[in-house]
C-alpha positions as CSV (number, residue, x, y, z in Angstrom):
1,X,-84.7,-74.1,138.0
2,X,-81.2,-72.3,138.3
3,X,-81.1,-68.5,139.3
4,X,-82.4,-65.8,136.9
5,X,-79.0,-64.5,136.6
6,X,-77.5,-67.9,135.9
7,X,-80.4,-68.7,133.5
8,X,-79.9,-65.8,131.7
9,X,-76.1,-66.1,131.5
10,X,-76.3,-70.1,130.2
11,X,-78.5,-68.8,127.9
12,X,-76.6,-66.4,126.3
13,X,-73.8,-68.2,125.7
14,X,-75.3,-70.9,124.0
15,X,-77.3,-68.5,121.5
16,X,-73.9,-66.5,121.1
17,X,-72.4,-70.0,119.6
18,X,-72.1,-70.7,115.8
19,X,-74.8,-72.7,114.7
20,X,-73.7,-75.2,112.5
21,X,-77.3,-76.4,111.8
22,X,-78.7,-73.1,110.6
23,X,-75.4,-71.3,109.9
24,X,-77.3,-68.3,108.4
25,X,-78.3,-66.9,111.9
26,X,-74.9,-66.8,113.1
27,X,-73.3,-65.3,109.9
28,X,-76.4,-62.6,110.2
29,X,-75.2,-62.1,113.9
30,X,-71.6,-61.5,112.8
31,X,-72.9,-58.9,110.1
32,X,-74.5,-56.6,112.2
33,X,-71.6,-56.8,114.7
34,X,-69.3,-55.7,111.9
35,X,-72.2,-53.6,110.8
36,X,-72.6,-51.2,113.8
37,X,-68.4,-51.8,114.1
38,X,-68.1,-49.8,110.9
39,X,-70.6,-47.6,111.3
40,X,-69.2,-46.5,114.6
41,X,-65.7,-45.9,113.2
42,X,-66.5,-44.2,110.5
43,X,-68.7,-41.8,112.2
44,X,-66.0,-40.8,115.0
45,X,-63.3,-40.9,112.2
46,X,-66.0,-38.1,110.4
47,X,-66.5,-35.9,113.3
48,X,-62.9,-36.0,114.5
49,X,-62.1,-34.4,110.6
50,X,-64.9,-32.2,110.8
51,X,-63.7,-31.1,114.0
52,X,-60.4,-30.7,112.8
53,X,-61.1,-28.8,110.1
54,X,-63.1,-26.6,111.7
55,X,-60.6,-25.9,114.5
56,X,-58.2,-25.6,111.5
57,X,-60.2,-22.9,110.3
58,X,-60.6,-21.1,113.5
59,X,-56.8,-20.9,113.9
60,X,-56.4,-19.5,110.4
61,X,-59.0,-16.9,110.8
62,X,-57.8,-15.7,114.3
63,X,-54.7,-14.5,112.6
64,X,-56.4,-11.4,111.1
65,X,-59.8,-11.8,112.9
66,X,-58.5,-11.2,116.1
67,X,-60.7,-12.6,119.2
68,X,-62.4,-8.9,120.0
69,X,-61.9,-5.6,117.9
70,X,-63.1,-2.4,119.1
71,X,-63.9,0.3,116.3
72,X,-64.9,3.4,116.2
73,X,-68.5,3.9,115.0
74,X,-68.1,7.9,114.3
75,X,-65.7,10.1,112.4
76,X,-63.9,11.1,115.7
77,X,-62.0,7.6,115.8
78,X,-60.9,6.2,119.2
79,X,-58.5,8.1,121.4
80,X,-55.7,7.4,123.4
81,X,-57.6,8.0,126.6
82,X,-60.3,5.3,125.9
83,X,-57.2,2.9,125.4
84,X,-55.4,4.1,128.5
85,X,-58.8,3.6,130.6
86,X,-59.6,0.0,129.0
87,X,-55.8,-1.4,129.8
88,X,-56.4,0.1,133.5
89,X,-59.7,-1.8,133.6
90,X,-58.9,-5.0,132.0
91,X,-55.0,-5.6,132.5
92,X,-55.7,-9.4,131.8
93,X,-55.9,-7.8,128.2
94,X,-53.7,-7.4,125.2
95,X,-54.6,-4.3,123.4
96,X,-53.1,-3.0,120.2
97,X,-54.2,0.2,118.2
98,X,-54.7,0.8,114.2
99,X,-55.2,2.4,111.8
100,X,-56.7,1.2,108.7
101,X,-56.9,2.5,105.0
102,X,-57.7,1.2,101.7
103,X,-54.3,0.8,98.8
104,X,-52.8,-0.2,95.6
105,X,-49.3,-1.5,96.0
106,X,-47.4,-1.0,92.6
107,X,-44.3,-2.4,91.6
108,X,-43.1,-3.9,88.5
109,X,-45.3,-2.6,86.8
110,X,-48.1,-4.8,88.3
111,X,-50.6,-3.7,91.0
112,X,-52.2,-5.1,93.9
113,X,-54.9,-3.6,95.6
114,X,-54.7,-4.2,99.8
115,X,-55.6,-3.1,102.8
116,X,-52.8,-1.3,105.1
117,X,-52.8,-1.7,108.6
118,X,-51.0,1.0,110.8
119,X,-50.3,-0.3,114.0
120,X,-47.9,-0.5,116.4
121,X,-45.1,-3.3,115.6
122,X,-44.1,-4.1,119.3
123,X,-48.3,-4.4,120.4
124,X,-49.6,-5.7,117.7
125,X,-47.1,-9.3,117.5
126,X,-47.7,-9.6,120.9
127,X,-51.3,-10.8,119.7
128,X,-50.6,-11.7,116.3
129,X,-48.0,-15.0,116.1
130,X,-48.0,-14.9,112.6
131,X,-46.5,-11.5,112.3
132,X,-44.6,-11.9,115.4
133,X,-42.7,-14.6,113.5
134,X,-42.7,-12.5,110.5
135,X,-40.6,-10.2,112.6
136,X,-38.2,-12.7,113.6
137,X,-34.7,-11.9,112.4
138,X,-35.8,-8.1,112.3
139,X,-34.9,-5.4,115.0
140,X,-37.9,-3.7,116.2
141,X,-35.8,-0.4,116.5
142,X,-35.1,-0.2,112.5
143,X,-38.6,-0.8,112.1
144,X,-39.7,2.2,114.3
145,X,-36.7,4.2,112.7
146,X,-37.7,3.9,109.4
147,X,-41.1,5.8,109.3
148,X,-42.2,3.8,106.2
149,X,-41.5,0.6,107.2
150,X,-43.6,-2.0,105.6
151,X,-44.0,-6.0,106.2
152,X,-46.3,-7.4,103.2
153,X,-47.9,-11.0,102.7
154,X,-46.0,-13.9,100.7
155,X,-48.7,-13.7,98.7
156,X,-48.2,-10.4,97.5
157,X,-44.4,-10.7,97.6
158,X,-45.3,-13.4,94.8
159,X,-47.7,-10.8,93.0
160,X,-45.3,-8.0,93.2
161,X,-42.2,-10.3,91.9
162,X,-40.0,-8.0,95.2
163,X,-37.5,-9.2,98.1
164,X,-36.6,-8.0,101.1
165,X,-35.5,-4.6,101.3
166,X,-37.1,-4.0,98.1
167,X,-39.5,-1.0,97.7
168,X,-43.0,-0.4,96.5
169,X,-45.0,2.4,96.1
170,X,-48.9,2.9,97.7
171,X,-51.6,5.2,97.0
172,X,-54.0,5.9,98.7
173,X,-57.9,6.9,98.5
174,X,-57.0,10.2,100.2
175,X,-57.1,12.7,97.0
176,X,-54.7,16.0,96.7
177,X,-54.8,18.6,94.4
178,X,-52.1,18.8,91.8
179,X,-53.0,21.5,88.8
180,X,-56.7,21.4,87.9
181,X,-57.0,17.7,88.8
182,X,-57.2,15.6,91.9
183,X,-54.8,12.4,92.2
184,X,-54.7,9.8,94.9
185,X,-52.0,9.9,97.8
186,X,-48.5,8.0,96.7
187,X,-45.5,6.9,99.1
188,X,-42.7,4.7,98.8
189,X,-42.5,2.2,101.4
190,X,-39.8,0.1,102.5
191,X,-40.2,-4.0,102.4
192,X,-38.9,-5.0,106.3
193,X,-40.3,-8.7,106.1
194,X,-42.8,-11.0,104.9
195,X,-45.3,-13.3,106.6
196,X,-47.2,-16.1,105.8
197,X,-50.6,-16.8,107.3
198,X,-51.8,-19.5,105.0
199,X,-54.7,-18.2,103.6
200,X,-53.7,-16.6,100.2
201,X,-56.9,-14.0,100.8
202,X,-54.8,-12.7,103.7
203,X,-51.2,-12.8,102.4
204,X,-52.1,-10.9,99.1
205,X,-54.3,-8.4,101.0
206,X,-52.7,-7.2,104.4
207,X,-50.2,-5.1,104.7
208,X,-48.6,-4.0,108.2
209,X,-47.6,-0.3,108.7
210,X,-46.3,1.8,111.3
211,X,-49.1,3.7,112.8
212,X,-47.3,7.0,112.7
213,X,-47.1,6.6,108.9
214,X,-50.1,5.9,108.6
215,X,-51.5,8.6,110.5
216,X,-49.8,11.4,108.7
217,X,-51.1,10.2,105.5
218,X,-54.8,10.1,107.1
219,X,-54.4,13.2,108.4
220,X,-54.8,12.5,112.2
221,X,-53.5,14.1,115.6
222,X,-51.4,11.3,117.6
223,X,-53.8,9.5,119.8
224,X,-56.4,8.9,117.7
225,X,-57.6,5.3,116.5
226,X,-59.5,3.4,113.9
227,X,-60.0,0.7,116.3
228,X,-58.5,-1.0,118.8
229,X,-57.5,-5.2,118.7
230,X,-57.9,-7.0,121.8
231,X,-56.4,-10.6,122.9
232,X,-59.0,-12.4,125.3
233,X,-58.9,-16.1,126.3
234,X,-62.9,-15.7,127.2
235,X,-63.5,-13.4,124.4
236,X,-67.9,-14.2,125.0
237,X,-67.0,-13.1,128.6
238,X,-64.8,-10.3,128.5
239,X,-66.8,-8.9,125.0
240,X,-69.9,-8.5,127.9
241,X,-67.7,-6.8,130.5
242,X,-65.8,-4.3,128.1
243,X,-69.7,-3.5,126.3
244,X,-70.9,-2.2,130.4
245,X,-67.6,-0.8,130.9
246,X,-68.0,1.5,127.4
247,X,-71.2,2.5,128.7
248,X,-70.9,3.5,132.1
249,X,-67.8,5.5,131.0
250,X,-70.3,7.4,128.6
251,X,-67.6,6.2,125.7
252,X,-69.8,6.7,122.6
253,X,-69.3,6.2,119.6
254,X,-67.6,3.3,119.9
255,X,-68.9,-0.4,118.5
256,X,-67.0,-3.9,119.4
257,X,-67.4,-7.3,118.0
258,X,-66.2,-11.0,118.8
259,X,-64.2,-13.2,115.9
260,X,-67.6,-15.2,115.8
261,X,-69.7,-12.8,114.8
262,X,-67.0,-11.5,111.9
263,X,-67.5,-15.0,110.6
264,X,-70.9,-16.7,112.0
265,X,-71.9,-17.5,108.9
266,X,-68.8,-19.7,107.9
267,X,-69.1,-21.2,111.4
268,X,-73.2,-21.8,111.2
269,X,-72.5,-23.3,107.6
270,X,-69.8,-26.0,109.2
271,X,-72.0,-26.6,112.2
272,X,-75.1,-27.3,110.6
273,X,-72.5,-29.5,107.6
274,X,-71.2,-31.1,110.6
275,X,-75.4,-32.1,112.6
276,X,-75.8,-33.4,108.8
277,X,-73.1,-35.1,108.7
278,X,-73.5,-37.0,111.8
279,X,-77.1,-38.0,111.1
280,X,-76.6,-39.3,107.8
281,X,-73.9,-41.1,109.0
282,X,-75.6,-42.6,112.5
283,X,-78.2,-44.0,109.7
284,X,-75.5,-46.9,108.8
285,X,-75.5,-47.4,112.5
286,X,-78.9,-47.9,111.9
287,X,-78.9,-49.7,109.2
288,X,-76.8,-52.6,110.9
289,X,-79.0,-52.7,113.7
290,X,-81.5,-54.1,111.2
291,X,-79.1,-57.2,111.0
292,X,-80.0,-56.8,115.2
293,X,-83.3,-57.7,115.0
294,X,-83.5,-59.8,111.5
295,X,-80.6,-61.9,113.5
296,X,-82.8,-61.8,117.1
297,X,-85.8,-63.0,115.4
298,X,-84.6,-66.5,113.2
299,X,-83.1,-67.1,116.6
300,X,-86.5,-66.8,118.1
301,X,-87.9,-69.1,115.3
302,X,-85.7,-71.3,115.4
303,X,-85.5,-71.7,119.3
304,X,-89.3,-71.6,119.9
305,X,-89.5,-75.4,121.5
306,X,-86.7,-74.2,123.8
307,X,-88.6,-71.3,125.0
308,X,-91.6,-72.9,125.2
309,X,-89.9,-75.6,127.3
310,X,-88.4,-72.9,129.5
311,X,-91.6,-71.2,130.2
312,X,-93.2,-74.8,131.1
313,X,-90.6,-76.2,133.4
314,X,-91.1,-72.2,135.2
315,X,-89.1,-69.9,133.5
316,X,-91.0,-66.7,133.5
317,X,-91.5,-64.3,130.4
318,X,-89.6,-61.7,131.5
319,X,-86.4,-63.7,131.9
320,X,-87.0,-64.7,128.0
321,X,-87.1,-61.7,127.4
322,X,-84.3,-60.3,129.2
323,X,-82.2,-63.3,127.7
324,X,-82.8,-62.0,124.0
325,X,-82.5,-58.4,125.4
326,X,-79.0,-58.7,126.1
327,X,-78.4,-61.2,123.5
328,X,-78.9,-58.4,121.0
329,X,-77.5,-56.0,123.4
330,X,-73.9,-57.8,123.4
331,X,-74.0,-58.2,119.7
332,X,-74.4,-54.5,119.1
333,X,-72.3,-53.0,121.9
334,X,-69.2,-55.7,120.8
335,X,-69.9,-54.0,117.9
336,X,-69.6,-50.7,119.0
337,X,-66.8,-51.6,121.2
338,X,-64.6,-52.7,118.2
339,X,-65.7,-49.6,116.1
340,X,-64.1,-47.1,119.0
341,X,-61.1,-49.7,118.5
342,X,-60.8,-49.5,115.0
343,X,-61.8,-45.5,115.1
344,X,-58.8,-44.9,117.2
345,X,-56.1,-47.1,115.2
346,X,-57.9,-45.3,112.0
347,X,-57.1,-41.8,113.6
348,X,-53.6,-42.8,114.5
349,X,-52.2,-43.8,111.2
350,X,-54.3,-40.6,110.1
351,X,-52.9,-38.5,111.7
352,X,-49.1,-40.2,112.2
353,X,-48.3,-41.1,108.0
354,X,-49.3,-38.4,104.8
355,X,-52.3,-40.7,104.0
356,X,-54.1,-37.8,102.5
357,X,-52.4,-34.9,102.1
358,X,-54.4,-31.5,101.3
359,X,-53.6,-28.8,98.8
360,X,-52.0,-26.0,100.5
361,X,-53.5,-23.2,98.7
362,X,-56.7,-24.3,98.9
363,X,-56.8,-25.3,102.6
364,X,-54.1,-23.2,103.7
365,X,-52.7,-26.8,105.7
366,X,-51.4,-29.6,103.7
367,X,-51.8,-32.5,106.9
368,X,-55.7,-33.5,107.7
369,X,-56.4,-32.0,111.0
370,X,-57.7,-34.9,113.4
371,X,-59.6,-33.6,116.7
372,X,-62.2,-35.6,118.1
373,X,-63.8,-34.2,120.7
374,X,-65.2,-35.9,123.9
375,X,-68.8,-34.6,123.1
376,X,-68.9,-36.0,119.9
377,X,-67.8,-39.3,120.9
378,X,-69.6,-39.6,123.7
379,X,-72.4,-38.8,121.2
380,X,-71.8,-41.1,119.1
381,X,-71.3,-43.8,121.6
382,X,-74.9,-43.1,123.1
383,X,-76.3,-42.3,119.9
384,X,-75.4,-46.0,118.7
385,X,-76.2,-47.8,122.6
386,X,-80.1,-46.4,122.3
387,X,-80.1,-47.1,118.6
388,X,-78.9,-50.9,119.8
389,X,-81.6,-51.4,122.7
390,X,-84.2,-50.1,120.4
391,X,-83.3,-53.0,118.1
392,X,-83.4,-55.5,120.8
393,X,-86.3,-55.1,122.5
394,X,-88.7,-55.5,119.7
395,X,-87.3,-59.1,119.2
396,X,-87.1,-60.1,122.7
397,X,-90.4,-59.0,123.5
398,X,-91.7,-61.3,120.5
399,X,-89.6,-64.2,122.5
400,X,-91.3,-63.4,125.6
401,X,-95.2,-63.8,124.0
402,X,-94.3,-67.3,122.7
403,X,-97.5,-69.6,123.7
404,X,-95.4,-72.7,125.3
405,X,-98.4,-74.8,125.6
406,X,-99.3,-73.8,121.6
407,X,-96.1,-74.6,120.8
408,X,-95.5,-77.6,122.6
409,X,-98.8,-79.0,121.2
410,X,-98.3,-78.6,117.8
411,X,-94.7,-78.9,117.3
């Protein structure tokens, strides 16, 4: 008798031949190797648009839902010294001030209502891309100049039917007495620039003030803060760090949150879409692996006066079943091998040619996002090998309990 490894080997590639004779086996083979193929491919095409999307999302939201946001949790606000201490502390930080207060924008005769952020121009688009583009074109010094300076959202533009340069009027919550009667707050503020953020919630909503302006409306000394907006590349790091710092400073009063928990519902909702998603989806992995063992075990039937001629001239048991092991082993990881293949050339046209192109006002993008993570392919890649072996095994160990001297008997 040759070698186990050579035994093995010889017999493999005889059982990985077509079959002429019983043609069915080998077109069930093929099947399940273009079975776990697709399977495969369209689960790492899934998670790479899931992950996309989700990415996508994150992006969008990061441009008003700033990675940490300090606010002040009493009617005293935030003062300048608190900021003054935190950018001596943290000077990896971006910090940038506001003020924030509820308002209808009317002009045309049409109204908007909105919420106006007073902040500081220079600070704030150091942390905010989309308004630092928005101010492109602009210079910062008429900005500061011109006390009611205002940059609005293209979706509000739209509302509002104005241009640049144009003026609208706000009023504010903040009641004054004229006569016997109470009205709300009005001033006219000046149109600098627009921005664009994608998200139509965003652009017809925000509004970008200077923070002086916005103070005198509200009321409040300079140096005093609604909140503060901070840029952190570890946000879940630094969001621990600035939480002790607030505390052993004995600065009160003042409460800070992370993007993630502004939005954890919207991100648990995708997360748990996206566990779904891959489960469902690893089922038509699963579901080809059937073809594994249907495939495995006519070859078994069919072979059974080979393997019981093996086992009497001394193979032993466990090389059968070792042989039909790997037998279904190559079929399903060739399988899987040409799945990542046609997974990758998938993404590539996906994300080279407008294949499917998304409605911008729903989606805020009009290209599908593709990003495919290493975890999630390496997931699925695992996910498919184990779902594989389990399919072999039960076939090969039916090979390996074939009674030779039964078989050879009777047949």
């Amino acid at each position: 008798m040759p070698s186990k490894t050579t035994l093995i080997r010889f017999l493999l590639k005889r059982y990985l031949r077509f079959d002429k004779t019983q043609p069915f086996i080998s077109i069930t083979a093929i099947l399940a190797f273009l079975g776990v193929g697709v399977g495969v491919m369209v689960l790492i095409v899934a998670m790479a648009i899931m992950n996309g999307m989700s990415k996508e999302f994150e992006k969008k939201l990061f441009v008003m839902n700033y990675p940490l946001t300090l606010f002040a949790t009493t009617s005293r606000g935030i003062s300048e010294d608190v900021l003054d201490q935190l950018e001596e502390k943290f000077p990896d930080l971006i910090f940038s001030p506001y003020l924030r207060v509820e308002s209808v924008a009317r002009d045309n005769g049409i109204m908007s209502a909105g919420i106006v952020f007073g902040v500081d121009i220079q600070k704030e688009a150091k942390i905010n891309e989309i308004l630092a583009k928005a101010l492109e074109g602009i210079k910062i010094s008429d900005f500061y100049q011109d006390k009611f300076s205002l940059i609005i959202g293209e979706g509000l533009k739209e509302t509002l039917m104005v241009e640049k340069g144009s003026k609208i009027s706000l009023f504010f919550t903040k009641l004054e007495p004229t006569g016997l009667t109470l009205s709300p707050t009005m001033k006219r503020f000046n149109i600098k620039g627009f921005f664009n953020s994608g998200l139509k919630a965003y652009d017809t909503s925000y509004l970008y003030a200077n923070i002086s302006a916005i103070a005198a409306i509200k009321n409040l000394p300079a140096g005093v803060y609604d909140g503060i907006h901070i840029y952190s590349k570890h946000p879940m790091e630094d969001i621990v760090k600035i939480k002790e710092f607030l505390l052993n400073t004995k600065n009160y009063g003042i409460g800070i949150e992370g993007w993630w928990q502004q939005n954890g519902n919207f991100f648990s909702a995708m997360a748990l879409e996206k566990r779904v998603l891959f489960i469902v989806l690893m089922l038509i992995i699963l579901m080809a692996s059937l073809n594994i063992i249907s495939s495995l075990l006519m070859v078994v039937m069919n072979r059974r006066k080979e393997i019981a001629l093996l086992l009497s001239l001394g193979a032993s048991s466990k090389e059968i079943k070792k042989t039909f092991f790997w037998l279904g082993n190559f079929i399903g990881i060739s399988g899987i091998v040409f799945g990542i293949v046609l997974a990758m050339f998938g993404l590539y046209i996906l994300s080279t040619f407008p294949i499917i192109s998304l409605p911008a006002d729903v989606y805020g993008i009009t290209k599908l996002p593709i990003d495919l993570s290493l975890m999630d392919f390496f997931s699925t890649v695992i996910g498919a090998i184990i779902i594989v072996c389990a399919s072999s095994y039960y076939p090969a160990k039916k090979a390996s309990e074939v009674d030779a001297l039964s078989v050879l008997r009777n047949e």
